[in-house]
C-alpha positions as CSV (number, residue, x, y, z in Angstrom):
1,X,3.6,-6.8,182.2
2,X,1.0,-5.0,180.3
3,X,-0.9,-7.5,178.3
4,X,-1.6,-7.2,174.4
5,X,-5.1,-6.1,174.9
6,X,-4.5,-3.1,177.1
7,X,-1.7,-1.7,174.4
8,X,-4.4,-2.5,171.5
9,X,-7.2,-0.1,173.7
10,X,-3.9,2.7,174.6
11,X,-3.5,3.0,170.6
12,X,-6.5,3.2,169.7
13,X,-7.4,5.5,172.0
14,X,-4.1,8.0,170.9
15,X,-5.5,7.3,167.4
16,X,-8.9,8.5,167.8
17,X,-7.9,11.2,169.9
18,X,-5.3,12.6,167.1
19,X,-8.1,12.2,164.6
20,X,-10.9,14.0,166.3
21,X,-7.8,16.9,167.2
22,X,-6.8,16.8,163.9
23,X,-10.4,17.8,162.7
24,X,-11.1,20.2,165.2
25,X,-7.5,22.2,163.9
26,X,-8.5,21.5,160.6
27,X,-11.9,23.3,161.5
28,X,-10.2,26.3,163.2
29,X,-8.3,27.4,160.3
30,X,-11.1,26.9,157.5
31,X,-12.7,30.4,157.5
32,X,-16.2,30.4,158.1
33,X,-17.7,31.4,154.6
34,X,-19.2,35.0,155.0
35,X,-22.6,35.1,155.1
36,X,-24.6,35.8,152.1
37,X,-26.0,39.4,153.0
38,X,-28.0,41.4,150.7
39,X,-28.7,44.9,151.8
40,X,-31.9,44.9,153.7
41,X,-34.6,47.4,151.8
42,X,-34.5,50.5,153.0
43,X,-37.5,51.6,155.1
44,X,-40.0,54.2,153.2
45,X,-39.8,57.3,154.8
46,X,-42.9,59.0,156.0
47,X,-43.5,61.8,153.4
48,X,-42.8,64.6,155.8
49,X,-39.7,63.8,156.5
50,X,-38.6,63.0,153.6
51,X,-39.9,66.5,152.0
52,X,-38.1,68.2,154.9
53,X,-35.0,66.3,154.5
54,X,-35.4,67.8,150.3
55,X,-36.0,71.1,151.7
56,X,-33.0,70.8,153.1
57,X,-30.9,70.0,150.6
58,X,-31.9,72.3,148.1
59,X,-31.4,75.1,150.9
60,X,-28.3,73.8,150.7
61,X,-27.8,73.5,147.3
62,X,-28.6,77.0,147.3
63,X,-26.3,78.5,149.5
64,X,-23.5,76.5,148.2
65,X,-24.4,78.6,144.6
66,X,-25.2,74.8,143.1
67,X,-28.0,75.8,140.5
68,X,-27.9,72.2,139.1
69,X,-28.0,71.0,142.6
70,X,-30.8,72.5,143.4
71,X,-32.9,71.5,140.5
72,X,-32.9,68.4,141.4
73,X,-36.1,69.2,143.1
74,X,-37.3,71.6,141.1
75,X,-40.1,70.9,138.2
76,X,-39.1,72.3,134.7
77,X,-42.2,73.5,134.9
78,X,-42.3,75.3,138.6
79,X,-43.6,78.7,139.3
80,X,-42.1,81.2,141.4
81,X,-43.9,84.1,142.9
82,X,-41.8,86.6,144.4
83,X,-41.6,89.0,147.1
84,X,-41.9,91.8,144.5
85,X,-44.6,93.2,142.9
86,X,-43.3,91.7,139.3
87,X,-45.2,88.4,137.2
88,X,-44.5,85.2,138.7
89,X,-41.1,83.6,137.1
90,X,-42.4,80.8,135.2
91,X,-39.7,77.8,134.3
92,X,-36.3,75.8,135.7
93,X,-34.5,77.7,133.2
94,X,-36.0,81.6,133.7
95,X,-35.7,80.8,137.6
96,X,-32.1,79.8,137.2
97,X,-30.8,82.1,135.5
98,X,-32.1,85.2,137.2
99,X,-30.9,83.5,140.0
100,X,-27.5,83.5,138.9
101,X,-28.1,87.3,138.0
102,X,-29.3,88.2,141.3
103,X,-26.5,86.0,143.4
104,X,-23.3,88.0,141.4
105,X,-24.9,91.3,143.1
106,X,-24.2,89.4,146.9
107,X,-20.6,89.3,147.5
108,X,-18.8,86.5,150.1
109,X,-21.4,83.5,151.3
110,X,-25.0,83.8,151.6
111,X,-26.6,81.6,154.8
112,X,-30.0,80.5,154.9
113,X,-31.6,79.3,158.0
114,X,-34.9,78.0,157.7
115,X,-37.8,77.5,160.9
116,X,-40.8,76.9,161.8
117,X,-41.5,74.4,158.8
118,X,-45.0,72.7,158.3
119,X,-45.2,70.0,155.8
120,X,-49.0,68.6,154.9
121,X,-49.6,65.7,151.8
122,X,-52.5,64.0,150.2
123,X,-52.2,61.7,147.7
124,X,-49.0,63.2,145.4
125,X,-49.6,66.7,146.1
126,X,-48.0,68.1,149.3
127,X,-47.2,71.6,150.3
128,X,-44.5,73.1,153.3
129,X,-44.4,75.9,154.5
130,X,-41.6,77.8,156.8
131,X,-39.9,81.0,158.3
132,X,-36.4,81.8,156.9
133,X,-33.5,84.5,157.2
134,X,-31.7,85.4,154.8
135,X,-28.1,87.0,155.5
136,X,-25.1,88.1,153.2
137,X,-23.3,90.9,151.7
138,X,-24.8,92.9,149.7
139,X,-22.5,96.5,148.3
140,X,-19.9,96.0,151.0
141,X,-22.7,96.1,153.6
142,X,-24.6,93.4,156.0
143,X,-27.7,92.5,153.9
144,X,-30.0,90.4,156.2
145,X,-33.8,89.7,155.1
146,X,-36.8,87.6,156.7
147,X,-39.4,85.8,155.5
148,X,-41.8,82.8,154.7
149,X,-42.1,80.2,151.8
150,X,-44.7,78.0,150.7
151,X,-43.3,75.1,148.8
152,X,-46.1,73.1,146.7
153,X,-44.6,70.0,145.6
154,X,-46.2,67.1,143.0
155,X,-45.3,63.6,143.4
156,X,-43.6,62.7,140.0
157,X,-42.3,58.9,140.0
158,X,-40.7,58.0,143.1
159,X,-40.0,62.0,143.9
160,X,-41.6,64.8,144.9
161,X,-40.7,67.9,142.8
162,X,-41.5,71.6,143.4
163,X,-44.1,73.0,141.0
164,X,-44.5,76.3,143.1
165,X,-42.8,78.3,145.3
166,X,-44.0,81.5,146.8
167,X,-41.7,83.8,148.8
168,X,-42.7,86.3,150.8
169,X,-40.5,89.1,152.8
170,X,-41.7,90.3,156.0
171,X,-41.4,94.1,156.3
172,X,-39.4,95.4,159.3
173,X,-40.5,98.7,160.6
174,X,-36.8,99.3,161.7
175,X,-35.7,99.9,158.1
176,X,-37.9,102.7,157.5
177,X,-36.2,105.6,159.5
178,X,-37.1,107.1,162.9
179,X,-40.8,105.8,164.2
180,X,-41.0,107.7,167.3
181,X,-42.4,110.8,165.6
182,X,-46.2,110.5,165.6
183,X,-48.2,112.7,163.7
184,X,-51.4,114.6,165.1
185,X,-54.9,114.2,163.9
186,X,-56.1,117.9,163.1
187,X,-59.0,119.2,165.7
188,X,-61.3,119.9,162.7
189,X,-62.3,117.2,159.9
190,X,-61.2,118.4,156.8
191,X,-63.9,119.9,154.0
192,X,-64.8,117.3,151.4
193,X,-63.2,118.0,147.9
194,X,-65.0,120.2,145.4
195,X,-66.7,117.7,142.4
C-alpha cells in the first residue's frame, strides 16, 4: 500500500508539471511581437558616385525621350554649349524644346553609351567629364556620332544640379571622302602676292 504522503507528492508533482506545460504551450502560440524597426538612415554617398549614378539617369532619361525626366538635374538656369559653331543655348526651357525639335528629325531609338567618366568636387561645385557615342537613325540611314561632355554641376539643397554642359563632337577623318590621295608640295615656293 501506497501511503497518503507519497499520493500527496505524485499530485503535486502532475500538477506542477501540467502548469509549467501549460505555460510553455501558452508561450508557443503567443506571437512574438515584431520588433520595432525603423529604417536605418541611409548612408551618404560619396559625391562621385552619386554624380555618376545622376549622370546616369538623365542619359537615361534622355534616351527614353523623357524631357521632364531629365530635368530633374538640370538648373533652370543651365547653359549649354554645343558642338556647333552657334551661341550657347541658355535656359531649361530653350534647351528642351530644341531638344524636342532636334529628336523628331531621329527616327526609331536613340542609344547613348557613355565612358571614360571623370568626376572632381570641391565644396558645392563639381564638374564630370566623359567619352560618349551617339547612335540612331537619322533619314532612313545609320546616324552614329562620338564625343566628350563636360558636366559642371552646383550643389543646390540636398542635390547637385547641372548649370553647364559642354558638348563636343570628335571629327572622324572617315567621313570626309577618300584620304589616300596626297597632294604634292610644288618644287618652287610660290611669289609673294602683289600689295
Amino acid at each position: 500500500m501506497i501511503p497518503p504522503s507519497a499520493w500527496v507528492r505524485c499530485f503535486t508533482a502532475v500538477i506542477i508539471i501540467l502548469f509549467f506545460s501549460s505555460a510553455a504551450a501558452a508561450q508557443k502560440k503567443k506571437k512574438n511581437p515584431p520588433l520595432e524597426t525603423s529604417p536605418m538612415p541611409a548612408m551618404p554617398m560619396p559625391v562621385p558616385d552619386l554624380i555618376d549614378n545622376n549622370i546616369g539617369e538623365m542619359l537615361g532619361a534622355f534616351q527614353a525621350g523623357n524631357i521632364e525626366a531629365m530635368h530633374k538635374y538640370y538648373s533652370d538656369a543651365a547653359v549649354f554649349v554645343r558642338s556647333t559653331y552657334e551661341p550657347p543655348v541658355v535656359g531649361w526651357q530653350n534647351y528642351a524644346a530644341l531638344t524636342q525639335q532636334q529628336r523628331a528629325a531621329f527616327q526609331g531609338g536613340i542609344s547613348v553609351i557613355r565612358k571614360n567618366t571623370s568626376i572632381y568636387s570641391r565644396g558645392d561645385v563639381a564638374w564630370a567629364s566623359y567619352q560618349f557615342q551617339f547612335d540612331s537613325t537619322y533619314a532612313g540611314k545609320p546616324y552614329t556620332a562620338r564625343g566628350q561632355t563636360t558636366l559642371v554641376f552646383t550643389k543646390e539643397g540636398d542635390n547637385w544640379l547641372i548649370v553647364h554642359n559642354h558638348t563636343s563632337l570628335v571629327f572622324d577623318p572617315s567621313m570626309c571622302g577618300d584620304q589616300t590621295q596626297t597632294q604634292q608640295a610644288p618644287q618652287t615656293p610660290p611669289a609673294p602676292a602683289k600689295p
